[in-house]
C-alpha positions in Angstrom: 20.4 -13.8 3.7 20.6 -9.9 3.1 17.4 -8.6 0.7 18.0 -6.0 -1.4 17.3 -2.4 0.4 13.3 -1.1 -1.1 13.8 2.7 -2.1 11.7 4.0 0.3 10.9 6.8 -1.6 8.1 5.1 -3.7 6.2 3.2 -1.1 3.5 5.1 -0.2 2.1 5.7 3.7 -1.3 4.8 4.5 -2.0 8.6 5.0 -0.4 9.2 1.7 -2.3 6.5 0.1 -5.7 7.4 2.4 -5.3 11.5 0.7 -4.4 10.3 -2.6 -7.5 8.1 -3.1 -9.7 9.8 -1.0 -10.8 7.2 1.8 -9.6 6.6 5.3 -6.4 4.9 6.7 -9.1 2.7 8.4 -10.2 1.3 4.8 -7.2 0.5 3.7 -6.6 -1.6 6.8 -9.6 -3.1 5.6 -8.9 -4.2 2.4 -5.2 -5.1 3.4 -7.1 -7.4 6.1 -9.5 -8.6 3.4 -6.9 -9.7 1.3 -8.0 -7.0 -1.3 -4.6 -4.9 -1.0 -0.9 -5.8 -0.5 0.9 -4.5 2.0 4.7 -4.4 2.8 5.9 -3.9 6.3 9.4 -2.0 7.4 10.3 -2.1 10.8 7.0 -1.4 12.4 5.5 0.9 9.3 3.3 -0.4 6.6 4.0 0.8 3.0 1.8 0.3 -0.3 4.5 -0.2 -2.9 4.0 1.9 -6.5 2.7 -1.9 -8.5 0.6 -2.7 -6.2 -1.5 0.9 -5.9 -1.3 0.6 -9.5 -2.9 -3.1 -9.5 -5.7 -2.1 -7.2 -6.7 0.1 -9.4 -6.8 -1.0 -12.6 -8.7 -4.0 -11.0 -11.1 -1.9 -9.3 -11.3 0.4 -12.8 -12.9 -3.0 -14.1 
């Protein structure tokens, strides 16, 4: 079964994400461990897709 292609363009890196939300790539291995943040995996890269940054924070705006 073929999935469809994810535009790569709007998944963020872990650096990406780390700078954007000014914490290390270390934490958000942590709360990706934890359970607390979703995390999508291509080839041997992890990627934070645009919903789920957006989820996190609205939860954690709460």
């Amino acid at each position: 079964m073929i999935k469809s292609p994810i535009p790569h363009s709007s998944y963020l890196t872990p650096a990406e994400l780390a700078a954007k939300w000014k914490v290390t790539p270390i934490t958000l291995r942590r709360w990706r461990k934890a359970g607390k943040l979703k995390a999508s995996f291509l080839g041997r890269g992890v990627r934070f897709s645009p919903e789920e940054v957006a989820r996190f924070e609205r939860d954690a705006a709460a």
